[in-house]
N, C-alpha and C positions, 0 to 999 in steps of 0.2 A: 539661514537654516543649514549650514555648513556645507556641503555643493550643492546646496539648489537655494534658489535662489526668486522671485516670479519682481516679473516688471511692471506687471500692472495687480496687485496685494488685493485690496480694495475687491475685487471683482469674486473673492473669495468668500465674502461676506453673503451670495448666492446659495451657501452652503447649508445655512440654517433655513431653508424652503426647501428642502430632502425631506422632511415628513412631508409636509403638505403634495410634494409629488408623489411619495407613495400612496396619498389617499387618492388621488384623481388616476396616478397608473393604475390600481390594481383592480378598476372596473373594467370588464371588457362583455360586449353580448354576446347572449347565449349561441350556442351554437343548431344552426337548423335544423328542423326533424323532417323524416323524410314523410310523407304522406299517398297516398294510393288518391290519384288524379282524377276519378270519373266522376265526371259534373255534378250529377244526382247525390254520389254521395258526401259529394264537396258541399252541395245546400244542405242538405243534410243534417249535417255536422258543425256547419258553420254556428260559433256558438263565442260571443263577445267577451273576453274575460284579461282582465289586468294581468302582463306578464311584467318580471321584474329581474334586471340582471343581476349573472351569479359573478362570483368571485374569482378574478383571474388566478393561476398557480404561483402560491409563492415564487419560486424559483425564477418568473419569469419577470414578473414583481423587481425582484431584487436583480435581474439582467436591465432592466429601464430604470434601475437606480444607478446600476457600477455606468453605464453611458449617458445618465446624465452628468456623474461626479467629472466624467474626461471632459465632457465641454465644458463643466465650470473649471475644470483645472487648466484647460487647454486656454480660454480665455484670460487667465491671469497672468498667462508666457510666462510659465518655467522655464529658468535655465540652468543645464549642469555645469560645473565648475564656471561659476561666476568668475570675473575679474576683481579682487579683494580692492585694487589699487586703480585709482586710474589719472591720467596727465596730468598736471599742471597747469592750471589756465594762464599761468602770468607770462606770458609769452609763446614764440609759436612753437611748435612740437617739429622737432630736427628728426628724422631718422636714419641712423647713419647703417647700411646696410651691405654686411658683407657677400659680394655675388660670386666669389672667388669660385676654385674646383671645390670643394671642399662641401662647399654648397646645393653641388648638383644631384645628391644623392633626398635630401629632404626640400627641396626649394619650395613645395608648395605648402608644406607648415610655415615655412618662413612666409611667405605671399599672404599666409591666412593670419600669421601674428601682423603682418603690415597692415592689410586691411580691417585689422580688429583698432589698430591704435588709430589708422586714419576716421574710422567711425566715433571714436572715441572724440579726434578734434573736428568732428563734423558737429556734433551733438553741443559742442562746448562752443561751438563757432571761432574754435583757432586756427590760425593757417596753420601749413604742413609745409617742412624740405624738407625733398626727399633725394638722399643723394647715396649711390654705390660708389663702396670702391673698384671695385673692377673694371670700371670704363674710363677710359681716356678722355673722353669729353665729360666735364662735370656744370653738374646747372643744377644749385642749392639756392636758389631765392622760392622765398616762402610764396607761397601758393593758396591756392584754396584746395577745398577739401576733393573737390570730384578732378581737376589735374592732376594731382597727385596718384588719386586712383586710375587714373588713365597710364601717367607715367611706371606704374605697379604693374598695371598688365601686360606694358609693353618687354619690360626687363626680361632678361634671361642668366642663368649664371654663366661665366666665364670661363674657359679654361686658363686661369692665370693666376699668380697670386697675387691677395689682395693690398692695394696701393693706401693704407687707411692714410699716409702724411701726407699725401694730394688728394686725399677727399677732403680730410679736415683742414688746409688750407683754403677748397673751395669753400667751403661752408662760411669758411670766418669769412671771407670775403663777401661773400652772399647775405649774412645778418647784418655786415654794415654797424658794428656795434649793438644793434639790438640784443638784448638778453632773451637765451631759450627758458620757455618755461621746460621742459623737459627735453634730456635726447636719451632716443631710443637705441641701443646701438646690439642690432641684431646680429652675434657674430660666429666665425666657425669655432672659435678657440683657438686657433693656432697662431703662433707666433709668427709675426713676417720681418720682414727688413725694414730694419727703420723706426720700430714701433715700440723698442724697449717701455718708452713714457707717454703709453697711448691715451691713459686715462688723468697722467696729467694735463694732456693737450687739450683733454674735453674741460677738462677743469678750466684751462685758460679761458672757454669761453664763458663761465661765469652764468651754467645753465639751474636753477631749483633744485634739481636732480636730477641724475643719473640713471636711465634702468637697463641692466645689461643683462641679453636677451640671447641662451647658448645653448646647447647640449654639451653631455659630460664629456664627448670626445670618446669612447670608449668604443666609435665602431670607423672611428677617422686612421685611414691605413693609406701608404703611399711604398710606391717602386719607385726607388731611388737609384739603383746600380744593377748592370748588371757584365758579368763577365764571361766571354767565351773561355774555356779552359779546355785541356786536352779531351779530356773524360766527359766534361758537363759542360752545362751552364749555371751558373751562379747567381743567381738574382738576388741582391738585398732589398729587405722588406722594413721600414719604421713604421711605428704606432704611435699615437698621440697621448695616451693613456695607458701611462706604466703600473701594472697593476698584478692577477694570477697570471700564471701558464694560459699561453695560446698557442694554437696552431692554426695556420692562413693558407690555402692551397693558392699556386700559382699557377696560370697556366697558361702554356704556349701554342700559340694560334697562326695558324698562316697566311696568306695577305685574304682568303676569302675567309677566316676567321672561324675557320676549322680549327678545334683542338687536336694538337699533335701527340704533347708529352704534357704533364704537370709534376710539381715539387711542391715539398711542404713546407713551410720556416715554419722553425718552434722556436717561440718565444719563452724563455727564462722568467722568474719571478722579478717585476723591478725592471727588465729591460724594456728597453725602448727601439730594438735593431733586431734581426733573426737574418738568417740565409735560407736560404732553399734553392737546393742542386736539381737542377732538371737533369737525369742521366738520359741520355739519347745517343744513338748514332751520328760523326758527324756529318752525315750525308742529312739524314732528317733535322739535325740542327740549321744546316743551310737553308732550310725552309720556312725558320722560323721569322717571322715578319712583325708580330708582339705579342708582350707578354702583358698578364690580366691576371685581376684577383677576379674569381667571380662570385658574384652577387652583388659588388659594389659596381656600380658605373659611373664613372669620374673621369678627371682626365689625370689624377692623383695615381689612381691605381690599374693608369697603364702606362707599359712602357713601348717604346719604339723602335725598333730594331733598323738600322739602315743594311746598307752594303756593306759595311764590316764586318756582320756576320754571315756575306752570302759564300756565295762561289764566285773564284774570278776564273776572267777569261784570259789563261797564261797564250803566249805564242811561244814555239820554241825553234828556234834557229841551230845547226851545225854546222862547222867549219870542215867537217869530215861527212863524207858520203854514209849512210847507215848498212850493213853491210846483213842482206837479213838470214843468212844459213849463221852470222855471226854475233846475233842481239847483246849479246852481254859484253860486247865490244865494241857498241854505239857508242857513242857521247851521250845520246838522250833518252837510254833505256831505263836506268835508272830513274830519271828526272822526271818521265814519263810516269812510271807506275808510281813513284809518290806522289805525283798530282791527281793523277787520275779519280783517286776517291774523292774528292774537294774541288778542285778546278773543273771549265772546260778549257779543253788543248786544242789548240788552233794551229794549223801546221803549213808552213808554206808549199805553195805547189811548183813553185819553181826554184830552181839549185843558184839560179843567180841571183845574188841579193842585191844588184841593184832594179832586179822584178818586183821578187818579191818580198822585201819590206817594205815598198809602199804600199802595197797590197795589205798586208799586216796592220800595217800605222792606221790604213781606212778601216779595222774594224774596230778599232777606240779598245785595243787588250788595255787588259789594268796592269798585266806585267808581259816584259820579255824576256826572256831565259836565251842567252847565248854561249854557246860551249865549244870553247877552244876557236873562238873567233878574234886573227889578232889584228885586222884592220878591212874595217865596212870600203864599199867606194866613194870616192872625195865628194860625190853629190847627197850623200845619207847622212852626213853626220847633223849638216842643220835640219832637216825635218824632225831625226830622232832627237837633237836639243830640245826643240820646240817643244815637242811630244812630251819630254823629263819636265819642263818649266810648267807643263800643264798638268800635270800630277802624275805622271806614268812612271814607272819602275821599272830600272834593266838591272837582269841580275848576270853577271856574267861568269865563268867558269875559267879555268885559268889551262893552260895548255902547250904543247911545243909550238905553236903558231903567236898565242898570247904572250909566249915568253921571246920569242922571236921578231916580237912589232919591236919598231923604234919607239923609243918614247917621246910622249907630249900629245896621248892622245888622251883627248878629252872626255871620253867615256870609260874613264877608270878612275874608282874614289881617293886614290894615292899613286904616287909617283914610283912605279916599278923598275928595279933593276933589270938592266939587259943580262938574257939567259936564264936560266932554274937552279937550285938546290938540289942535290940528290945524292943518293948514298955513291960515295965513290967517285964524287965531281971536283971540279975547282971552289963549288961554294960545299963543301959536303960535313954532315956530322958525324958521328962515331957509328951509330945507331938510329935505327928509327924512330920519329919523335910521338909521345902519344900528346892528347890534346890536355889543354890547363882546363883549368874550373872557368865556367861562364862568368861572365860581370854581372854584377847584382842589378845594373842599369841597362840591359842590354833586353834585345827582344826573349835572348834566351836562357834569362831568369829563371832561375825554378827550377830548368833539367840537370840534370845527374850529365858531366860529362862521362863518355864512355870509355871506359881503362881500358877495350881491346881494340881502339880504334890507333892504327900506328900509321904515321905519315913518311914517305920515302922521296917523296918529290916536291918543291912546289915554286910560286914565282915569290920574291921578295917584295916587300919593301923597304923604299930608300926610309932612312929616320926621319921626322918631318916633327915640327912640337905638338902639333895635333894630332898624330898617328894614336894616340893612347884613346882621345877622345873618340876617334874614327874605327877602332877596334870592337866586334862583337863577339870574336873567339880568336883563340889564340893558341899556341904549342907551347910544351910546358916548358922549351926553354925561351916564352917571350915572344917570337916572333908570330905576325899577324897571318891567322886565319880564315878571317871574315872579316872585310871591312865595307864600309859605307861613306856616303857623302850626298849632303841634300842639294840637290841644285832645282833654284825655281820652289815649284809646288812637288817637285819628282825628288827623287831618290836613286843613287847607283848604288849598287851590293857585289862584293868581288867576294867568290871563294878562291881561296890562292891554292887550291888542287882541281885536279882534273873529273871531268862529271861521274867519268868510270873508275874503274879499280884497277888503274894501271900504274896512280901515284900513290894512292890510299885504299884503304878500305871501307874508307869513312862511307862510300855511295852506296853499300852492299849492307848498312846494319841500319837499324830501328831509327837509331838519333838523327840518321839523314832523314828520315824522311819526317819527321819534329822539327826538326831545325828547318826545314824549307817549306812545311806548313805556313811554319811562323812568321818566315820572312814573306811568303807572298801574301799573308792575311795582311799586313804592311797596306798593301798597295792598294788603292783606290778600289772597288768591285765594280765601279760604272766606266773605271778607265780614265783618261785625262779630260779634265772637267772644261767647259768652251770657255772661249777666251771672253771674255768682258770688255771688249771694248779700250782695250790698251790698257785699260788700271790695272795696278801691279799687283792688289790682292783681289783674285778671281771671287764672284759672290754666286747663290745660286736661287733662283726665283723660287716663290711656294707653288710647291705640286701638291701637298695634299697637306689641310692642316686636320687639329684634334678639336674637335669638340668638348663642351663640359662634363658630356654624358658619356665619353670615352670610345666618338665615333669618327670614322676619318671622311673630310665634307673637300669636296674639289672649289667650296666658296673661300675665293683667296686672296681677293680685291683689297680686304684693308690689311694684309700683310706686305713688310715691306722683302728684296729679296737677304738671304743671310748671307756676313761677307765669312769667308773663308781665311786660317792663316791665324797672326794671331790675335787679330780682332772679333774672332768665332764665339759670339755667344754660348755661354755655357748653361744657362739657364732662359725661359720664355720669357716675353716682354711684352710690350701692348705692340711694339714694330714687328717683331717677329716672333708671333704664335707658337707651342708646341705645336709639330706636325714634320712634313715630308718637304726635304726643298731640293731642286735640281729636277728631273724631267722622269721621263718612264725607262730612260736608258739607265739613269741611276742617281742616288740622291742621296743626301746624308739626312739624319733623323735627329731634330731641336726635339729633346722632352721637357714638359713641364720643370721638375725640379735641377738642381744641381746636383752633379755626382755624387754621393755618400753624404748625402744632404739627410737631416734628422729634423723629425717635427716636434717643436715644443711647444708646451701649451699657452698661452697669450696670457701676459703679464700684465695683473689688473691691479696692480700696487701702484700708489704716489699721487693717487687724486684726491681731493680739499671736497669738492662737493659730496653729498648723500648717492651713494651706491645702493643700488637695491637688486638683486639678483634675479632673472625667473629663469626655469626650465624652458624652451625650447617647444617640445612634446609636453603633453598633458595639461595645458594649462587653457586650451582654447574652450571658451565658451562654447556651449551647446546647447541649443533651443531647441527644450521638448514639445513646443506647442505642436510642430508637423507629425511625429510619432503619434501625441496624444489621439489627436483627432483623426487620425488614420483607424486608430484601434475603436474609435466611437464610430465611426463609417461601417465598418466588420462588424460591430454589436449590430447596429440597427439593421446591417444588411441581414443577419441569424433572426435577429428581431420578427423582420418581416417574413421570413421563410417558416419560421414556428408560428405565426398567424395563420396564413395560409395551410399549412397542413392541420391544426387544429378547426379551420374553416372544410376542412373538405375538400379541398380543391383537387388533391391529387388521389381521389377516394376511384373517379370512375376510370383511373387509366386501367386499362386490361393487364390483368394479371397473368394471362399467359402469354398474350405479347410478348410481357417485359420480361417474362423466365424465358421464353426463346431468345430473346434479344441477348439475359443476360448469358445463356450457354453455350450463345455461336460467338462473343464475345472471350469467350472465355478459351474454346478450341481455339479460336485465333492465337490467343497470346500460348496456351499450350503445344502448338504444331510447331516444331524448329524450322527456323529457317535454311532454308537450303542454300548452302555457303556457296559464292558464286568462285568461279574461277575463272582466271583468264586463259583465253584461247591461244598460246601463242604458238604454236604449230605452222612449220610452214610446208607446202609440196615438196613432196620428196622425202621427207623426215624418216616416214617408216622404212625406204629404201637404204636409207644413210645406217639405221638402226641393226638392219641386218647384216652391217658392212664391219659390224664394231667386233663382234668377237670373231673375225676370221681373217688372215691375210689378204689380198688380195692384188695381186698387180696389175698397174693401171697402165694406156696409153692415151695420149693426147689425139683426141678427133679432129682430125688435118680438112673434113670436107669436100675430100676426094673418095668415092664412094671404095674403091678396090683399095687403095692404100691402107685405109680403115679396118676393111677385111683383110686383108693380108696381117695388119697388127696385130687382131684380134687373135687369129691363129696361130701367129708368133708365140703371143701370151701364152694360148692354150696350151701349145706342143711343151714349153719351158716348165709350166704348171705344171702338166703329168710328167713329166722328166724329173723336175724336183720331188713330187711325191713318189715314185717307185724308183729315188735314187737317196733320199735325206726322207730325216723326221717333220721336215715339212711337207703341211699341205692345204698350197694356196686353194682358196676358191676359184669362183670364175672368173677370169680377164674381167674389167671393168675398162671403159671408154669413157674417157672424161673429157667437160667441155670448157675449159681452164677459164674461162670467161664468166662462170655462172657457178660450177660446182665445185663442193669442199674439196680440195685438196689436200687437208691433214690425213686424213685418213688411209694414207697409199705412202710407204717409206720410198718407194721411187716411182718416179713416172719417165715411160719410154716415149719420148717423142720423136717420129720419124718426121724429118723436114722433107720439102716437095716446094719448090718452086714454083710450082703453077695451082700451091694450095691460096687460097686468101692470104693474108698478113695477116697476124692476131692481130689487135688495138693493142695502144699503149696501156687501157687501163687491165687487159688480160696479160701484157708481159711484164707489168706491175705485179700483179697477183702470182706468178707465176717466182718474181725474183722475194715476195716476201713468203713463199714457202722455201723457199731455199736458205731465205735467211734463217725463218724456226726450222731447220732441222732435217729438210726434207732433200732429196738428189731428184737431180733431171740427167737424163741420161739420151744427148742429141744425137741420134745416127743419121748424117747426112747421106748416107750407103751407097757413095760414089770413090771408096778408097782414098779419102781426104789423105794427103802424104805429108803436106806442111802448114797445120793451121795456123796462121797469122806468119806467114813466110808473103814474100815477095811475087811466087811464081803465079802463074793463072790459077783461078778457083773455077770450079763447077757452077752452075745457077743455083743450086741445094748450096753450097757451100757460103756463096755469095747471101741468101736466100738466111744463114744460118747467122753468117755476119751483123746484117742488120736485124735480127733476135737480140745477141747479144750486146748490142749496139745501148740498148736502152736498159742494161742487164746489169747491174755490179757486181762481175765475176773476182774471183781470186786468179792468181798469175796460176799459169797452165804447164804440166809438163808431159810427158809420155811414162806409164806406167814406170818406176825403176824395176829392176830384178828383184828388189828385195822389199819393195812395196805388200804392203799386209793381201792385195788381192791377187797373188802372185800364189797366197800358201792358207786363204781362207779356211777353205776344203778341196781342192784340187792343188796339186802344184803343177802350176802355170808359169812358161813364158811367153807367150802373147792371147791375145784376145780376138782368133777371128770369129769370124761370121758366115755370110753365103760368098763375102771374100775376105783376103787374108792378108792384104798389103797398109792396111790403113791403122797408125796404133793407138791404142784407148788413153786418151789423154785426160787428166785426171788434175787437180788440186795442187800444185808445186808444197813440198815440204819445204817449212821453211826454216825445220831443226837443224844443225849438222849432223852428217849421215856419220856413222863407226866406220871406221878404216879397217877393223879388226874379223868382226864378224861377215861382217855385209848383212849385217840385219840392222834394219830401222830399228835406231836408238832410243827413239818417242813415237807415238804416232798419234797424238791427238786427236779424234773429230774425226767425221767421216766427209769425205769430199763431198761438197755440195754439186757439184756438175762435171758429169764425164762425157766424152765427143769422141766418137768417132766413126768411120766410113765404111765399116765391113758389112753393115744389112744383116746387125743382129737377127730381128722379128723373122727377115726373108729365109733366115738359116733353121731358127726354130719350128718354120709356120709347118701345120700336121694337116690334114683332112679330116675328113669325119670318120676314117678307119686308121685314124693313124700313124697316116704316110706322108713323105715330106711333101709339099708341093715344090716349093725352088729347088734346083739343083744349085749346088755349090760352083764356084767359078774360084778353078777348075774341078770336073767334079772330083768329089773325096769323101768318103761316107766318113774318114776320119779324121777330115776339117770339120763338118756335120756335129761327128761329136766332141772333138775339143771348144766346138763353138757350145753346145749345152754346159758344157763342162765352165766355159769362163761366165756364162747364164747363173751357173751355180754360184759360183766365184763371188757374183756380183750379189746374191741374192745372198749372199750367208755374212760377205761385206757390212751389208746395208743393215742386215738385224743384228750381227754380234758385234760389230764397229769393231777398232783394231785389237781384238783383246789377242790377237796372234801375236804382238808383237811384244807382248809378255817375255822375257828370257823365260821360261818354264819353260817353255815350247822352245826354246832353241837344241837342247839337246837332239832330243826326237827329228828336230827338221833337218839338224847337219845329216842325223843316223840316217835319215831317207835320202837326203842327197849322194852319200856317199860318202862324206868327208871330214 
């Protein structure tokens, strides 16, 4: 009956006893009458007479007719979309089943076409092989029908692609000759390796027929490439089914599988490949960990991103001290801020390198950056061997030191002449030379060499017949500007100029720092990979493989480890899985496909036996007898519910009950809910609240009861001095207990030291040094006329006391106010800063611009110092009473040390909120004209 279909016909024949049910349904008795109970008139009345049932309501009639018709129908087991066709009995029924990636996205329609055809040779009593491709172990000998169904349950799909020429070997081997009556060969559609003449293979075994069991392929998508580029990422996307315009979002996820960024490919009429450019920053590209179509889960349409797209961890070494009033005449300043947004920079802590590169070498960098280094000590050159053979990368800088080694050192990719090039040398050219165009083979393909990059200096090399090969840039008159050479699993890189711009200008514009992107992207991001056991190509064990469903599982046991070099698998295998291999320090990433790999659709040409096609989707059987009888359960259950209320039954509930019932029912769902909120409030909050729209200067509570007070009125006296001397005006002094309370709120905190106060804890001079680091100044008065801090001579117990403070504290270098420091001309102009004394000077943040020779005004002033120190007993100079008056006298006294001491209060305070906007030239006219000069 075109999809329906019933398995038991016959039982249908129930059909024509539908009248006869409607004669026996539609009597039902009468319904009770009510009668008035009293005895007397119950005798009475009592009077014998033939009653006779009436007639039940059509309607209801015809409701015990439509649920008889469902059990007759439900007994006959309808079923929707029948199977039109079914096995072959002359032989046993093959299932050849693909569990590949491909797979993972519908596998249980597939489990449901398997166990429809294993029923099919249950019923026919034929054995069943049942054999996937995807697995490495294969076991086709025919069976019976509930093994196989065992073996069906067990299965899962693969992340792999499918092997069908070693299933269909096990098979034949497995029949022994025997002839299949049918093989079922449930597949993705995609074409794999090996399987051009898949269906002549089936043909060779000389089966009945053939039934090939697929979907159209029209939602089969895989990531096949993907490329870091300047700008983007690149990911290329194929589809299995070339057909209209599509568009496939991708997107990029990080290792906890947060989306970061997505791109779109748009696919063309007819094609079968699209791109899609994820634009990101490259800091947030370093994040990315893989990339995913979503909504498919596969292992097809994800891809894996390793350590070549992270951050690496450069080191960088000088042959020259850094000079820092001098940065732009580092070796590593440049090298520095082009790494900086991509790399982390690891920096040695000692000046002797035969310290610290071992130090170095123990944190596994993926690269090291050496500038103007022209010979290590005789003990480093084998460890750094070592370190190159195991995939690490040195790049080195070229130099008056580097052109001054003798040659035959082995950490240079060619043989360099003794001395340099240079305008006006013994090796010298007419003019400065600009750079040639990049090689098309080289890391730095693609970029635009730069026409104002001119070179004046550099080291040669000797000619060599590999020098051309060993070239990655070059001057346009030929000679080598970048070269290389692979040693081991490692790599050496020579720029034949200097880091800075003292031979080129090359380290001062854009292409530098592309160019050294590029080169350290080069270099391993997990650093040099451990040694294996003396075999010459290092391998790396599975840390994390992929799943079918496109999940990453730490089960690794049947992967084997991947070799490295150029036995590197380029695609997965049943040895080694798509997934993650090497350790948590770092790892390279096996995907599924091969590179610019394309899916075609599986070639079902060249087979002799009978093909017969089915869908995939839509074709499964469905058996309506559990719906039917479901909805005859619901009839009879209405059934019996319209008895009973035509009975009476629910005649005596109270009728106002149930209208109370239903109107307090009803205020319920009427009254809104009262929206909860969370309490997060903690003590103190409204204190902290009234702090926000007012200034307010803070001092650190030391513990000592007088000290504290003494502070406090410091505060005070400063407060009203700033208010009826500036347009500020602070609130009250606040005491803060750096242990517990917010600190943001206060641009400085005065802290008097005391020796015989408690010690903070560590985790309060923690808190104290990461307000300094957001923004914030501390301003230490040991107020014992400190004269030389961090000098030789005897300190104070406050001094001492001040020492181990900063001890645990990561200060910046320290100096003494200069003359022409921004708090010197805030709003007063100041030459010193005393207090209740006057010998000790406010030491401050060392500038570490070069000062003008010219002006004597600060040429930059960046930032405002995070920590200033010193010994005059600011608080003790400011502290007032409650009328006014000072309490300390000055030592010696001087009403008008008193007020130069408010005055540098001011200083400090107009510092801290306008930071150094003095040092503007605007303001220099004005400040000579007050000076005098």
């Amino acid at each position: 009956m075109g999809a329906f279909a019933f398995a038991s016909p016959a039982i249908l024949g129930a059909l024509v006893l539908l009248p006869a049910i409607w004669w026996l349904l539609k009597l039902t008795p009468p319904r009770p009458q009510q009668e008035v109970f009293p005895p007397l008139k119950i005798l009475a009345r009592v009077i014998k007479r033939e009653e006779t049932p009436a007639k039940s309501p059509w309607w209801l009639t015809l409701l015990r007719m439509l649920m008889a018709t469902l059990v007759i129908l439900a007994l006959a087991e309808p079923v929707l979309n029948p199977r039109t066709t079914t096995i072959t009995a002359g032989g046993p029924l093959a299932i050849v089943m693909d569990n590949g990636w491909a797979s993972a996205n519908d596998w249980p329609n597939r489990k449901t076409m398997a166990e429809t055809l294993i029923d099919e040779a249950e019923k026919q009593n034929v054995p069943v092989s049942l054999i996937f491709t995807a697995e490495q172990q294969q076991d086709a000998v025919p069976g019976a029908a509930a093994s196989a169904r065992e073996k069906l349950e067990a299965a899962n799909p693969r992340p792999l692609t499918p092997d069908r020429d070693r299933a269909l070997v096990a098979l034949q081997a497995a029949l022994q000759g025997v002839r299949p009556g049918t093989i079922a060969f449930i597949s993705d559609g995609i074409a794999a390796r090996e399987d051009e003449r898949i269906m002549a293979r089936f043909s060779e075994l000389s089966p009945q027929d053939i039934r090939l069991i697929a979907e159209d392929g029209s939602k089969v998508l895989a990531l096949t490439g993907a490329d870091n580029k300047a700008d983007s990422l690149s990911v290329k996307v194929s589809r299995l089914a070339a057909g209209a315009p599509q568009q496939v979002t991708v997107d990029a996820q990080d290792q906890q599988g947060r989306p970061l960024a997505s791109g779109v490919a748009s696919f063309a009429p007819e094609a079968t490949t699209a791109t899609a450019d994820i634009a990101a920053p490259f800091e947030l590209r370093n994040d990315f960990a893989r990339l995913s179509i979503p909504g498919l889960a596969n292992a097809g349409t994800v891809h894996l991103l390793d350590d070549g797209f992270r951050r690496r961890r450069v080191a960088l070494l000088s042959g020259d001290a850094s000079d820092e009033f001098q940065p732009l005449l580092s070796p590593l300043y440049y090298i520095e801020r082009a790494l900086q947004p991509y790399a982390d920079i690891i920096k040695p802590q000692e000046k002797d390198l035969a310290v610290s590169l071992p130090e170095l070498l123990q944190q596994n960098p993926s690269a090291i950056i050496m500038a103007d280094i022209g010979r290590l000590p005789q003990d480093m050159y084998e460890p750094m061997q070592q370190w190159l053979n195991k995939g690490g990368m040195l790049i080195r800088f070229a130099g008056p030191r580097l052109a001054a080694a003798p040659a035959g050192d082995p950490l240079v990719p060619v043989t360099l002449r003794q001395g340099e090039r240079e305008l006006g040398g013994a090796l010298s050219w007419a003019e400065p030379q600009p750079l040639a165009d990049f090689p098309a083979n080289g890391p730095f393909a693609g970029l635009s060499a730069p026409k104002d990059v001119l070179v004046k200096r550099q080291v040669l090399a000797e000619p060599t017949p590999d020098l051309a090969e060993r070239t990655w840039a070059s001057l346009a008159d030929g000679t080598p500007l970048v070269t290389e050479k692979n040693t081991g699993a490692g790599r050496i890189v020579l720029f034949h100029v200097s880091a800075e711009a003292t031979w080129s200008n090359l380290p001062i514009t854009g292409e530098f720092v592309e160019m050294l992107r590029r080169v350290v992207q080069l270099a391993n991001a997990g650093g040099a990979v451990a040694e294996n056991n003396g075999v010459s190509a290092p391998s790396l064990p599975p840390y994390r493989l992929l799943t079918a469903n496109g999940a990453l599982t730490a089960e690794t046991a049947m992967a084997r480890p991947m070799e490295l070099g150029p036995r590197r698998p380029q695609a997965a295998s049943f040895d080694n899985p798509p997934g993650l291999y090497g350790s948590e320090d770092g790892y390279s990433a096996l995907n599924l496909l091969p590179r610019n790999a394309e899916l075609k659709p599986l070639n079902t040409e060249g087979g002799t036996a009978p093909l017969v096609r089915e869908a995939l989707s839509g074709q499964n059987a469905v058996a309506l007898k559990p719906p039917l009888l479901t909805i005859a359960l619901a009839l009879f259950l209405l059934d019996s519910l319209i008895v009973l209320i035509m009975g009476g039954a629910f005649a005596r509930i109270d009728r106002r009950g149930a209208t109370a019932a239903l109107i307090g029912l009803g205020l319920i769902l009427a009254t809104p809910a009262d929206h909860a909120r969370a309490n997060d409030a903690r003590p103190g909050d409204e204190q902290l609240l009234t702090r926000l729209d007012t200034t307010h200067l803070a001092y650190v509570k030391t513990g000592e009861a007088d000290v504290d007070q003494l502070s406090e009125r410091g505060l005070q006296g400063l407060t009203e001095f700033l208010t009826y001397r500036t347009t500020l005006e602070p609130g009250a002094p606040v005491g803060v207990d750096i242990s517990r309370d917010e600190l943001s709120l206060y641009p400085i905190i005065f802290w008097p030291i005391s020796a015989s106060a408690p010690m903070p804890s560590a985790a309060a001079i923690s808190r104290i040094d990461a307000y300094m680091r957001a923004g914030g100044t501390v301003l230490f008065d040991t107020r014992d006329q400190l004269q030389g801090f961090g000098g030789d001579g005897g300190v104070s117990a406050n001094g001492e006391r001040l020492r181990q403070i900063l001890a645990n504290i990561d200060i910046p270098p320290l100096e003494p106010v200069p003359k022409d420091h921004v708090l010197t001309r805030s709003f007063y102009l100041l030459t010193s800063f005393p207090g209740r004394y006057s010998g000790s000077p406010l030491w401050v943040e060392s500038r570490q611009e070069a000062r003008s020779s010219k002006s004597g005004v600060s040429s930059s002033g960046d930032g405002v110092t995070p920590i200033m120190i010193t010994g005059n007993d600011l608080l003790a100079a400011w502290a007032v009473d409650g009328n006014g008056l000072p309490v300390m006298p000055t030592v010696p006294p001087d009403e008008t040390q008193r007020e130069m001491s408010y005055r540098a209060g001011v200083n400090i305070m107009m510092y801290m909120l306008t930071g150094n906007y003095k040092a503007d030239q605007v303001h220099v006219p004005a400040l000579l004209e007050r000076l005098g000069q």
